[in-house]
N, C-alpha and C positions, 0 to 999 in steps of 0.2 A: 358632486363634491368628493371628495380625495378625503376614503378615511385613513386617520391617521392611529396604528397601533400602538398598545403601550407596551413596550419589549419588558419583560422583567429580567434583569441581569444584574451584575453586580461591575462597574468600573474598574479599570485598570488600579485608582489611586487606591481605592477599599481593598482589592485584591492584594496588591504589596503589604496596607496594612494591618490584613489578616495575616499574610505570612509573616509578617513581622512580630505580631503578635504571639501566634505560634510558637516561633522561634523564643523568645525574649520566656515561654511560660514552661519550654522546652529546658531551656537551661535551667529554670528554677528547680526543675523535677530532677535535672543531674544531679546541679549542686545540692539538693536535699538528699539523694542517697546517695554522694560520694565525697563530701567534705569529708573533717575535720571529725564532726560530729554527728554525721550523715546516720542515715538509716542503714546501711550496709556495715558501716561501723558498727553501730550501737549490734547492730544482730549479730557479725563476729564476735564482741564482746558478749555479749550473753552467751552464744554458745561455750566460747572459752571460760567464761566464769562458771557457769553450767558443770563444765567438764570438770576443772579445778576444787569446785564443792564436792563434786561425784566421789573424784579421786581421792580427798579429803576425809569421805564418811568410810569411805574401803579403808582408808589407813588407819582410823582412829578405834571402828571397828576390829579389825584386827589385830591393835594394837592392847585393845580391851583383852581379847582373845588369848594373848600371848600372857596377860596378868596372872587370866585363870587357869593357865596350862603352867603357872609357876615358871614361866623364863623371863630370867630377873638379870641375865648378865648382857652386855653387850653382843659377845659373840653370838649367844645362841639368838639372840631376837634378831642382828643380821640374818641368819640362816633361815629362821622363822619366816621373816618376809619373804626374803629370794622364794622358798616353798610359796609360797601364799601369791607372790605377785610376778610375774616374767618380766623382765627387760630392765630389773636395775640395774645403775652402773656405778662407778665413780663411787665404792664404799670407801668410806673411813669410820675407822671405829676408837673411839678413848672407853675409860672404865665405863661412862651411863651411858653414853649416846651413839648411835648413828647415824651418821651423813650420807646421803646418798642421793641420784640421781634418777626419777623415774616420768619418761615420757616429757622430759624438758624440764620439769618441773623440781628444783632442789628442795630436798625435805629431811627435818632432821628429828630424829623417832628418839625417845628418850624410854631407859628404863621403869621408868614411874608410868608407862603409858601415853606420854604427851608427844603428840605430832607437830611439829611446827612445820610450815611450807615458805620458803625465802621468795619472795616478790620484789614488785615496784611499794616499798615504805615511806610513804611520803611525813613531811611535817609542812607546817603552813606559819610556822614561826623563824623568824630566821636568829631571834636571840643576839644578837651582835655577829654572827659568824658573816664571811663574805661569800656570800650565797654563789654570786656569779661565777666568781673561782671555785669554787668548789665546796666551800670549806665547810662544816658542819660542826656545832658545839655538842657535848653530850647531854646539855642541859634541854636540846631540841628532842629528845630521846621518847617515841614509844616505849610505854610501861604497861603492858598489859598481866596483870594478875601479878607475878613474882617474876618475871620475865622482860628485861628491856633489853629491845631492840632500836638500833642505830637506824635512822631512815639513810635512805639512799636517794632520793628524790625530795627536792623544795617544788612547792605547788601553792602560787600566790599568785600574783597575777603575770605570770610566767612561770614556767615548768624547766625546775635545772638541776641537773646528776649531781648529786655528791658523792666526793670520793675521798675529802680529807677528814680528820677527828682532829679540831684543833682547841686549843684554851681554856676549853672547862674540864673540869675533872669529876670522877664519881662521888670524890670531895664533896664535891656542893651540892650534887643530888644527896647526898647521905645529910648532911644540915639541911637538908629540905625535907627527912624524912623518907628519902624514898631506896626502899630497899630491893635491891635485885639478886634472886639466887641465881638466876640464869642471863646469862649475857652475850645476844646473838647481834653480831657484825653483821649486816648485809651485804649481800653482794654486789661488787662494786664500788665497795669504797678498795681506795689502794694503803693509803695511806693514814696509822696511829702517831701523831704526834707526839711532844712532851708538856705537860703540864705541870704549871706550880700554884701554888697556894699561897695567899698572907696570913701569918701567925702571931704570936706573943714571940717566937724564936724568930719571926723574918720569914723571908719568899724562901720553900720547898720544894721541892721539888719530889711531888707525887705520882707522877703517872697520870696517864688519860682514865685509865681505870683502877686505880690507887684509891686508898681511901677507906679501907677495912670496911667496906660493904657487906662483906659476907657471902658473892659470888660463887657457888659450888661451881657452875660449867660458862667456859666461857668457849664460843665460837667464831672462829677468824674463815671467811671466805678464801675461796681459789683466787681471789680479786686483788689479796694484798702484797703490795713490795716495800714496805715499812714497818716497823715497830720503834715508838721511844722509847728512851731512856725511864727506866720505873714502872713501864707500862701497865702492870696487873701487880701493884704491888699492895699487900696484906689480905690477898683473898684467899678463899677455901676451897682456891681447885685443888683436885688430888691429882689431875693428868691434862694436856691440851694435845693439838693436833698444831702443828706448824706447818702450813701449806707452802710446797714446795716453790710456789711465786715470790716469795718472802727475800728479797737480796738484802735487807738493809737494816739489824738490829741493833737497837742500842744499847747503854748500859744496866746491867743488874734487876732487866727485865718481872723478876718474881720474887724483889725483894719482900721480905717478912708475906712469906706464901709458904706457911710452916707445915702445912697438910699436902703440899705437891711433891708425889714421890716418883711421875713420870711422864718424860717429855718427847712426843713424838715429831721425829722429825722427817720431813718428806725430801727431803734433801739429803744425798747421800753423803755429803762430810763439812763442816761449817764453810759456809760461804764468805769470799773475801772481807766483803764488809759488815759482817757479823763481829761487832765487838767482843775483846777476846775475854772480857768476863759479861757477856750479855747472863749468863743464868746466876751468875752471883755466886752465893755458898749454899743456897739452901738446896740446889740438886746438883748431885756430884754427876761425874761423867758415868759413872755406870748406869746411872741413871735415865739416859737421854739415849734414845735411839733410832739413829740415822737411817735413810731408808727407808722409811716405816710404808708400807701399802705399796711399794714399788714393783 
């Protein structure tokens, strides 16, 4: 009788659909560490936030530093840092603050100590503005401590750059109670609209950032080629930095801005479409100077 063996092996159809298989659990392990949201992500982002905290505790650190060594003026806490950190760039300096550039990262050092770092600001309210264009109200506004900052990113269920400041005004943050000594534009937005108000006299016209807030510092990004009409009208800057990206002012920009006695301009002589009373009367021309960091 014919013994008959039992072969142990595996078929041609099992064999495809092991490598099918494979393959199909293959992809799953790419797409886990190379989407969107992947694992190579998430780990470059932890590094980079890593680093951004690091950088952060060094400047805030030293910035403590600078308190107790008594440098109280702009200039010398630029110089303080430059000593203290290699490879800043891109300074600008007004009476409190400096602007500056280090390792990619924009960060603006104020005399009182305070570090701020300009990022991705998001908000998740879109408030009436039209998100998809661009557009952002002030009323969407990061308030953190005495400090509001304009986000630059909507993050809802989609993620979209903002780059306009239209509709609302500091107006309606200030009847909402909310008071800002410092007033940081992020980078990226291009453009400050005009804003009005309804009143017992009728629609006014305020400014985006109008509105006797009480604003000591305010700051405009490399990012902008706009300002409206009114724009920072009745606040308590004593000095600004107008970035040289700026083609486009409107009128009477610093009206009732009775404290502001100097205007820096990164531009070397008024630009075409800078309206010819953009500073109004309360800062004369000797006042304002062209060129500034060039």
């Amino acid at each position: 009788m014919k013994r008959i063996e039992n072969n142990k092996g595996i078929t041609l159809i099992a064999l495809v659909v092991t490598i099918i298989v494979l393959i199909i659990l293959a992809g799953i392990s790419i797409s886990a560490l190379t989407n969107e949201n992947g694992i190579i992500k998430e780990a470059k982002d932890a590094k980079a936030s890593h680093e951004k905290a690091r950088i952060q505790e060094e400047f805030e650190l030293a910035s403590v530093q600078a308190l107790k060594e008594n440098i109280n003026t702009s200039e010398d806490l630029s110089s303080y840092l430059q000593s203290k950190f290699s490879g800043i760039s891109k300074i600008n300096k007004t009476d409190t603050y400096v602007r500056f550039d280090y390792k990619g990262q924009e960060i603006v050092a104020d005399v009182n100590g305070k570090i701020t770092f300009i990022d991705k600001i998001y908000t998740d309210d879109a408030g009436g503005a039209n998100v998809p264009s661009g557009e952002i109200n002030l009323i969407n506004s990061v308030v953190e401590n005495d400090t509001l900052i304009v986000p630059n990113y909507y993050k809802g269920g989609a993620e979209y750059k903002l780059t306009k400041i239209v509709n609302k005004s500091l107006y309606e943050l200030y009847n909402s109670n909310i008071i800002a000594k410092k007033i940081i534009v992020s980078e990226g937005i291009e453009k400050i609209g005009t804003a009005s108000t309804t009143g017992t006299q009728g629609s006014t016209n305020v400014g985006i950032f109008g509105g006797n807030i009480g604003a000591e510092e305010i700051y405009l990004p490399n990012t902008l080629l706009e300002i409206g009409d009114y724009a920072f009208t009745g606040n308590n800057i004593k000095s600004i930095i107008i970035p040289k990206s700026v083609k486009k002012v409107g009128y009477n920009i610093f009206n009732r801005c009775n404290n502001l006695t100097t205007i820096y301009c990164e531009a070397s002589s008024k630009p075409a479409e800078w309206n010819d009373q953009w500073n109004g009367s309360n800062v004369k021309d000797k006042d304002i100077i062209w060129g500034y960091n060039q």
